[in-house]
C-alpha positions in Angstrom: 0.0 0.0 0.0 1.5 3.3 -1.1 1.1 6.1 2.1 0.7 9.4 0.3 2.5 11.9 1.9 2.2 15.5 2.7 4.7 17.5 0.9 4.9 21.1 0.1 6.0 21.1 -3.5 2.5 18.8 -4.2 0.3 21.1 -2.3 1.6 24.2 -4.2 1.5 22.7 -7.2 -0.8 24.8 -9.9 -3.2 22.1 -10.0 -3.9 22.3 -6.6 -5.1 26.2 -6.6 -8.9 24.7 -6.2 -8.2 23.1 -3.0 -6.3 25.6 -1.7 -8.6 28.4 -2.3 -11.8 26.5 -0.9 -8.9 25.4 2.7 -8.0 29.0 2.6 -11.8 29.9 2.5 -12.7 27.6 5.1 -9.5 28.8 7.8 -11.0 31.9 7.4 -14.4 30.7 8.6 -12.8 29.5 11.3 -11.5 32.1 12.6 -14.6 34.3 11.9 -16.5 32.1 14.1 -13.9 31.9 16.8 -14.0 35.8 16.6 -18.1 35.8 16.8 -18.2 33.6 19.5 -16.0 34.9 22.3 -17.8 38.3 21.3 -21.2 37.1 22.6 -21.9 38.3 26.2 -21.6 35.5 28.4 -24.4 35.2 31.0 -22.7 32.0 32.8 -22.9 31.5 36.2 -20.0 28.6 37.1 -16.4 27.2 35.5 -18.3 24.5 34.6 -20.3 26.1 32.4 -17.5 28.2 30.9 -15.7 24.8 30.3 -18.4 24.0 28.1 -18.7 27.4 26.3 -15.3 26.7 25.7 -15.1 23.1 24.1 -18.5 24.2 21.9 -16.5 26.9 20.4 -13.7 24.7 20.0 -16.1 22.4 18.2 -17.5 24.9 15.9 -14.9 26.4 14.8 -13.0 23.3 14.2 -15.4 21.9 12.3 -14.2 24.6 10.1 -10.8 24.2 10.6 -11.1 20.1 10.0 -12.9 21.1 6.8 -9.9 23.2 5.5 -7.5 20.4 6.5 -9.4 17.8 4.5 -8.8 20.4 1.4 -5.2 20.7 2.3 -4.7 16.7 2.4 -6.4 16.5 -0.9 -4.3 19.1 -2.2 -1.6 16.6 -1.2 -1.9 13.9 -3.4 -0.1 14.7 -6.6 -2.3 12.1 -8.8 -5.2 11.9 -11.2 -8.0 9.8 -12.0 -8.6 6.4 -10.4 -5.1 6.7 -8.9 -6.3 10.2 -6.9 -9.3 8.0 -5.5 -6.8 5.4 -4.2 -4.3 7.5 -2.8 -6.9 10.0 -1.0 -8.2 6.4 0.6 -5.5 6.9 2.8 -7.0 9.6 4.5 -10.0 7.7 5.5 -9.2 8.2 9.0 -9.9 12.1 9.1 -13.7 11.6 9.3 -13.1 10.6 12.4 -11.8 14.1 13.2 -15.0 15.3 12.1 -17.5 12.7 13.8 -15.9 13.9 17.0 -16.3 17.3 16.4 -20.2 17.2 15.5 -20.6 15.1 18.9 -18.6 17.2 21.0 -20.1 20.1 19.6 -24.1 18.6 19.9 -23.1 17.3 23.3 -22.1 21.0 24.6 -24.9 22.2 22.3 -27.1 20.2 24.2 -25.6 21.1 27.7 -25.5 24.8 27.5 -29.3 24.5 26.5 -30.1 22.9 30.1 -28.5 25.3 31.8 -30.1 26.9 34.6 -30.2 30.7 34.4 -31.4 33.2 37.0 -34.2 35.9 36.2 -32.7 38.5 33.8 -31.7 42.0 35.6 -33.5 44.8 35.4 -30.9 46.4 33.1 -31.2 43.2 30.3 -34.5 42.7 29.3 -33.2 41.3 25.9 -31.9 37.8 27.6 
């Protein structure tokens, strides 16, 4: 079985400039939602809660980031054809990046929803 590695001078080949605009494009999402997020005001009471603010940005915004990766591996292999779809089977493994990401992220999702909140303050009538 032939390993595909990741090498610069197949990534920046001319070829590649599809994959590496739509990685490019999705690094920047990234980093916009990781810029929206800690932005929000935070109405969290206890570390625990703030732990779990924490991993769901984490989780969003590296679902963007594992999407720009995935780009950047394909932009990796240096074949065409059939060949491409053989050699990018060696990168099976990264879905599991994202099926941990969408679980971590539902499971904070999910958490942060059940968290108990006091009455809003006279002051914030919008929460």
């Amino acid at each position: 079985m032939k390993v595909v590695g990741f090498t610069a001078a197949a990534v920046f080949a001319r070829e590649n400039l599809v994959e590496l605009s739509i990685a490019a494009v999705f690094a920047l999402a990234g980093i916009r939602s990781i810029v929206h997020w800690l932005r929000q005001p935070l109405h969290l009471v206890g570390r625990g809660e703030l732990v779990l603010f924490a991993l769901f940005v984490v989780a969003r915004a590296g679902l963007w980031f594992g999407l720009s990766g995935w780009f950047l591996l394909l932009a990796s292999v240096g074949t065409e054809g059939r060949a491409f779809t053989d050699d990018a089977a060696a990168f099976r493994w990264y879905f599991v990046v994202f099926l941990v990401l969408i679980a971590l992220h539902f499971a904070t999702s999910v958490l942060l929803g059940r968290v108990r909140r006091g009455p809003p303050a006279d002051g914030d009538r919008n929460a």
